[in-house]
C-alpha positions as CSV (number, residue, x, y, z in Angstrom):
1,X,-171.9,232.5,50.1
2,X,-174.0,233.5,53.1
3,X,-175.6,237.1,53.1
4,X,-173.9,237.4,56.2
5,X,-170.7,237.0,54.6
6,X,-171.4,240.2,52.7
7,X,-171.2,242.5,56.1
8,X,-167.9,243.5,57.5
9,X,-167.6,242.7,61.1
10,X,-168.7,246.0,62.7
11,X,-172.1,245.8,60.3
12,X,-172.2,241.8,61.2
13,X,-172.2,242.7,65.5
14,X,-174.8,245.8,64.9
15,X,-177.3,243.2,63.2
16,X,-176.9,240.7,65.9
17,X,-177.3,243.8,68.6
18,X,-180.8,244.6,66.7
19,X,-181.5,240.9,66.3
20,X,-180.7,240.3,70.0
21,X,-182.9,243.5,71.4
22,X,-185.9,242.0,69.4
23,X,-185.6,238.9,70.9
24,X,-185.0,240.2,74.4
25,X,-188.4,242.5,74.7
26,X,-186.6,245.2,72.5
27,X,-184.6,246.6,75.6
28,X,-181.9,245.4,77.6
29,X,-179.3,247.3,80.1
30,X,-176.1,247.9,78.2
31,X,-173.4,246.1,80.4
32,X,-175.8,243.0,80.1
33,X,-175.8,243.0,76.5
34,X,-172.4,243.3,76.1
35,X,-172.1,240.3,78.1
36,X,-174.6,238.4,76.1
37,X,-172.6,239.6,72.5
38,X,-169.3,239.1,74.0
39,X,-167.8,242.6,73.4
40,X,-167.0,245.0,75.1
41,X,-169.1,247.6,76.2
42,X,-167.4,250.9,74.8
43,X,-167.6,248.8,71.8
44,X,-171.5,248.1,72.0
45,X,-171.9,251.5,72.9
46,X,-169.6,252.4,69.1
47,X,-172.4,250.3,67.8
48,X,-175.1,251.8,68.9
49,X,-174.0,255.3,68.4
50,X,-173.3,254.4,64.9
51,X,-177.1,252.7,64.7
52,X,-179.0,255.9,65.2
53,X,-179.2,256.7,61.2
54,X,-182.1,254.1,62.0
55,X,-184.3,256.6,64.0
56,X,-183.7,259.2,60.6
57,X,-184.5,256.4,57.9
58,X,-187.0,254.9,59.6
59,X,-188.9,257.7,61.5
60,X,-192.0,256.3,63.1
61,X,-191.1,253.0,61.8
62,X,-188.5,252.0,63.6
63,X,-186.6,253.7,66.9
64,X,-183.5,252.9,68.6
65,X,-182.4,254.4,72.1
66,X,-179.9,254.3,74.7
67,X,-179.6,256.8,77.8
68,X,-176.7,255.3,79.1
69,X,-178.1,252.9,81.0
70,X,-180.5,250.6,78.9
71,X,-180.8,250.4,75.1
72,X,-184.4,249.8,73.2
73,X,-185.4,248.9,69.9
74,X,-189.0,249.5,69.2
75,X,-190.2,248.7,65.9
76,X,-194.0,249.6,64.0
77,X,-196.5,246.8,63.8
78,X,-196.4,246.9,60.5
79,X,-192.2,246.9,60.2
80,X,-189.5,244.7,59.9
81,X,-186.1,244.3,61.0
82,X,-185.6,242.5,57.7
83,X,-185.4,246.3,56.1
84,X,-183.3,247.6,58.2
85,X,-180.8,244.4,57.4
86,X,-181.6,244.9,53.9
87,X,-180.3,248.5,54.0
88,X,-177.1,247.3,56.0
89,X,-176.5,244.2,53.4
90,X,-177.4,246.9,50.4
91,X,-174.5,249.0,52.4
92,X,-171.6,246.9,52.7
93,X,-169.2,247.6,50.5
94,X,-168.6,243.4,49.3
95,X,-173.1,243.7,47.8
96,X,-171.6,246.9,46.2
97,X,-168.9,245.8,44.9
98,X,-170.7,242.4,43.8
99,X,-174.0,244.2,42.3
100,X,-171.1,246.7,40.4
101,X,-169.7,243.7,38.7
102,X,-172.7,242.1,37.9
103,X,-174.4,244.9,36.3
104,X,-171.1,245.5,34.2
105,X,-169.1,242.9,33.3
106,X,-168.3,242.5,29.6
107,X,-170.3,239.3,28.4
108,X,-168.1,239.4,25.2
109,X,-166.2,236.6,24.1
C-alpha cells in the first residue's frame, strides 16, 4: 500500500494543489492551475477554501492565499510541506481506521 492510497480523493487533489504551487514558485492564477490539475475550477477553488485550516495550524509557518484571481503558498525556511501532508495522511479516515486496529486488535489465540 502506498501512503497515498490512505487519502480519499478530495485530500489526494488538495496535496497535489500544494505540491504543484511549490513547484510552480508557490503562486499561480487559478484558471491555470485548474488546467494544469485537470479539474475544474469551482472545484479547485472547493479545495482551496477547504485548505485554509493551514494558515490556523501553521501560523507563521506556512500560508495559503487566494483573492480570486491567483493562489500562493508560502512556506517558512525552516518548514515543510511534508507536515502539512503528514497532518492530511494522520486525517484521513483509512490511517485512522488502520492505526485503530493496530493499536487494538486482540493478539489472543
Amino acid at each position: 500500500m502506498k501512503f497515498e492510497d490512505l487519502l480519499e480523493k478530495k485530500e489526494a487533489k488538495q496535496l497535489m494543489l500544494l505540491k504543484h504551487l511549490l513547484l510552480k514558485d508557490s503562486m499561480s492564477r487559478i484558471s491555470t492551475l485548474a488546467k494544469e490539475l485537470d479539474i475544474t475550477k469551482s472545484s479547485l477553488e472547493t479545495y482551496i477554501a477547504d485548505l485554509v485550516w493551514i494558515n490556523d495550524e501553521y501560523k507563521g509557518l506556512a500560508t495559503l492565499t487566494y483573492d480570486g484571481y491567483l493562489v500562493s503558498l508560502e512556506l517558512a525556511p525552516s518548514f515543510s510541506l511534508e507536515m502539512i501532508e503528514l497532518n492530511l495522511y494522520k486525517q484521513s479516515i483509512k490511517y485512522q481506521i488502520m492505526n485503530y486496529l493496530y493499536h487494538h486488535f486482540d493478539y489472543s489465540t
